[in-house]
Residue frames relative to the residue before (quaternion, step in Angstrom):
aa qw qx qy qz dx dy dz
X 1.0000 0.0000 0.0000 0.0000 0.00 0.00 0.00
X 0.2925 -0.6281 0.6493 0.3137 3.54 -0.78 1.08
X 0.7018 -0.5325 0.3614 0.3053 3.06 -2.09 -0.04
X 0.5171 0.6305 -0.3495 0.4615 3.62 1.07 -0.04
X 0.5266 0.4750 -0.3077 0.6343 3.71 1.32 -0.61
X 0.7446 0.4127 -0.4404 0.2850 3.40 -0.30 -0.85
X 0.5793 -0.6116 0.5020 0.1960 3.37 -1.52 1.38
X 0.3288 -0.6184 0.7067 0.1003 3.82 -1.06 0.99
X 0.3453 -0.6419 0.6151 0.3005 3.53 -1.15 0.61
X 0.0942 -0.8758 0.4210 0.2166 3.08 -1.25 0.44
X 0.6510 -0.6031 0.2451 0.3903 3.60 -0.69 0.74
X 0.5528 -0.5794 0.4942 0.3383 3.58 -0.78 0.11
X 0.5804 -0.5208 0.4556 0.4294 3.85 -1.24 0.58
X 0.8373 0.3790 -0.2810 0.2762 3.70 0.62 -0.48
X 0.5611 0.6100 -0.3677 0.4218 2.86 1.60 -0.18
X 0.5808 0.5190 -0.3775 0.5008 3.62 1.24 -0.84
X 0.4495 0.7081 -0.3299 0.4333 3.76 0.84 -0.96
X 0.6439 0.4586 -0.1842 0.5840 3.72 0.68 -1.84
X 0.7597 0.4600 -0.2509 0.3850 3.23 -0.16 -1.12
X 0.6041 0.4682 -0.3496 0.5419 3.69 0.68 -1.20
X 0.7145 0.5304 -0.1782 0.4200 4.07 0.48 -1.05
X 0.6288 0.4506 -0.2824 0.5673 3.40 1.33 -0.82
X 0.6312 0.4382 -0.4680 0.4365 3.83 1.16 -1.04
X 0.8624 0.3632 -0.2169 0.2782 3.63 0.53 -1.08
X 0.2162 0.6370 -0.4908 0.5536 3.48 1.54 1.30
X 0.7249 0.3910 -0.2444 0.5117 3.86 0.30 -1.31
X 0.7852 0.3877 -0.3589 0.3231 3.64 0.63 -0.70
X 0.3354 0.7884 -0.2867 0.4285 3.23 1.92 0.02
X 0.8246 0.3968 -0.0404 0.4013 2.64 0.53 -2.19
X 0.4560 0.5125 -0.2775 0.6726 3.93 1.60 -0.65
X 0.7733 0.1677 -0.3289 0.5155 4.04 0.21 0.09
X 0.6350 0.1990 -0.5126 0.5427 3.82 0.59 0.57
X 0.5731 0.4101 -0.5638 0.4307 3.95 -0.08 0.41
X 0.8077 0.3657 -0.3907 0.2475 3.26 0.82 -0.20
X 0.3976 0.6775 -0.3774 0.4903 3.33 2.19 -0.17
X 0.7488 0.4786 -0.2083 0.4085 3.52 1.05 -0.98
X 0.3669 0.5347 -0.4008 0.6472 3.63 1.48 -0.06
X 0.7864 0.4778 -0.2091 0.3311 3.26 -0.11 -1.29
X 0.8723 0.2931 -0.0876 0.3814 3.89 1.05 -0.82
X 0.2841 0.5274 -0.4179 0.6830 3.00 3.00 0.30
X 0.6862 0.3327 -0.4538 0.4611 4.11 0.00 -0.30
X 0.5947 0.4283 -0.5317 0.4245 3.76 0.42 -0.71
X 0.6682 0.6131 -0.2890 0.3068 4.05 0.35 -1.47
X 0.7815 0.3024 -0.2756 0.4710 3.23 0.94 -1.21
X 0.4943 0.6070 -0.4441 0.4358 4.15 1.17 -0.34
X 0.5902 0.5459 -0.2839 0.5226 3.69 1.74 -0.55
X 0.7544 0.5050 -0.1552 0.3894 3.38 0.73 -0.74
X 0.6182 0.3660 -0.2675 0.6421 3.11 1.53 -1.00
X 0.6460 0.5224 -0.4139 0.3722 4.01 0.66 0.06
X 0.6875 0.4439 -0.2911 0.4955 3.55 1.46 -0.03
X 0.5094 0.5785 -0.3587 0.5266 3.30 1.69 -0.90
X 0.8069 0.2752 -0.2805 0.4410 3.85 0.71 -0.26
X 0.6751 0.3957 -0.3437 0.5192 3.74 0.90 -0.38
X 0.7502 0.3141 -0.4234 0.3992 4.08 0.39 -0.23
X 0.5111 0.3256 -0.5945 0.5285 4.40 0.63 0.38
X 0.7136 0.4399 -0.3983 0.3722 4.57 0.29 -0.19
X 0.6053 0.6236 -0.2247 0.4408 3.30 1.57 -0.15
X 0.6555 0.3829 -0.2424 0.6041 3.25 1.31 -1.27
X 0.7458 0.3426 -0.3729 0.4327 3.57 0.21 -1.09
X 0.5921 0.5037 -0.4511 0.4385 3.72 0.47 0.27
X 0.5392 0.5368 -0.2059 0.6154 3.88 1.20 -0.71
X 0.7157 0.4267 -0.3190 0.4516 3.82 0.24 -1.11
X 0.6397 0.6238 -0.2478 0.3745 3.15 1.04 -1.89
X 0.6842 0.5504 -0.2182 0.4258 3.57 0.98 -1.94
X 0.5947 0.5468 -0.3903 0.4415 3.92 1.30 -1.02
X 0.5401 0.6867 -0.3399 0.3482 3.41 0.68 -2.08
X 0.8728 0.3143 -0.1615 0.3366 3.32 0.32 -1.94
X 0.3522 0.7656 -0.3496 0.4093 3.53 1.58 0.23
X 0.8126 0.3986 0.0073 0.4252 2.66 0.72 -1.98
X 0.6975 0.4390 -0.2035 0.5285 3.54 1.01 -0.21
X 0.3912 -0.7054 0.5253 0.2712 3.35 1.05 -0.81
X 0.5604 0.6011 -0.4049 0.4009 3.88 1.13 -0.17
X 0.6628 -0.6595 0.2780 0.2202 3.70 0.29 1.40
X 0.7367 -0.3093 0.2443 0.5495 4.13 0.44 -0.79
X 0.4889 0.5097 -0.5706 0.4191 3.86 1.20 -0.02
X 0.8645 -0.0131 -0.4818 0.1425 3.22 -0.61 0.51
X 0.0506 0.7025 -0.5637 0.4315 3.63 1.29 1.27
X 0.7887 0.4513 -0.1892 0.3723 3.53 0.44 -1.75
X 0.6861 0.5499 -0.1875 0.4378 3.57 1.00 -1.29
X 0.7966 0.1589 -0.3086 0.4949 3.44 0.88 -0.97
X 0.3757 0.5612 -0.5925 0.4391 4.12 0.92 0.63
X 0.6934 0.4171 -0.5099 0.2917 3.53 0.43 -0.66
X 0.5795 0.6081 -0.3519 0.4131 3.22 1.41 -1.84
X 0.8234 0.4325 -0.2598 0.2597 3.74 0.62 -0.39
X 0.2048 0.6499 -0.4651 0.5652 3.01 2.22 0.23
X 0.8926 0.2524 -0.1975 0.3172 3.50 -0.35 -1.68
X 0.4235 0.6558 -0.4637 0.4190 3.43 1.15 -0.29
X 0.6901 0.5203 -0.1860 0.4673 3.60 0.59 -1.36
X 0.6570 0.3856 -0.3451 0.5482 3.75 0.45 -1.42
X 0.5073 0.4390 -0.5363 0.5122 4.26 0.30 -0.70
X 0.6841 0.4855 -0.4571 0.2954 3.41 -0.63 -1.57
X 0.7625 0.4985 -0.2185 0.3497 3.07 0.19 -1.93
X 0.8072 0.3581 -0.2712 0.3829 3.51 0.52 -0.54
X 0.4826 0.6045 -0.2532 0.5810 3.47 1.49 0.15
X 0.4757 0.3760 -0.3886 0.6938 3.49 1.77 -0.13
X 0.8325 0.2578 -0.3668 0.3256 3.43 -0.77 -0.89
X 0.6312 0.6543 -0.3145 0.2731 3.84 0.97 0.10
X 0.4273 0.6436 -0.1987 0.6031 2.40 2.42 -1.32
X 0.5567 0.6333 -0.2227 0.4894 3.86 0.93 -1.35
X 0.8561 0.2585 -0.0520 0.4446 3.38 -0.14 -1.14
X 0.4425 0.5390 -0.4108 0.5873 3.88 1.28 0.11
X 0.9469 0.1219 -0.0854 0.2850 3.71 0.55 -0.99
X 0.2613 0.6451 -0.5023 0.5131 2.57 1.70 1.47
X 0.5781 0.6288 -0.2375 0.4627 3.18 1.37 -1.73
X 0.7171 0.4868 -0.2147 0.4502 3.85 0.73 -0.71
X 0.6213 0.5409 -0.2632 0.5021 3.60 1.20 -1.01
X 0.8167 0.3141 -0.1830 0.4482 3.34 0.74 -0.54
């Protein structure tokens, strides 16, 4: 028998079935890991934008009241914007560490 003659086994209706079902599980699963990649980067670009703009917001506001109320001109506008600079830059990096520890773990 040449090789064109020779019979191929063939698969049962349920096994191809399985297979067809097993291919379109993975392509499933490979398009919600990638929606989810895709809406953990939107969440955390959200997170790290409040973790810096609401401690530079308040201590600017608090600071801006303080100096109302006392009458003492922008020192303490200035003091608590800074404390909110660094408040924020801490925060912010304590997110992406927190972030990057449990990526580092997942894999």
């Amino acid at each position: 028998m040449n090789k064109q003659t020779e019979a191929k086994p063939l698969k049962s209706k349920g096994k191809v079935k399985q297979e067809i079902k097993e291919e379109e599980h993975s392509e499933e699963n490979n398009k919600k890991s990638e929606m989810t990649t895709g809406l953990e980067a939107i969440v955390l670009f959200s997170q790290l934008g409040l973790t810096m703009a609401l401690p530079i917001l308040l201590g600017a506001l608090g600071g801006h009241w303080i100096d109302g109320k006392l009458g003492t001109g922008m020192i303490f506008f200035i003091l608590l914007l800074c404390m909110g600079i660094a408040g924020g830059i801490v925060g912010a990096y304590r997110q992406i560490m927190a972030v990057t520890k449990k990526k580092t773990l997942n894999k």
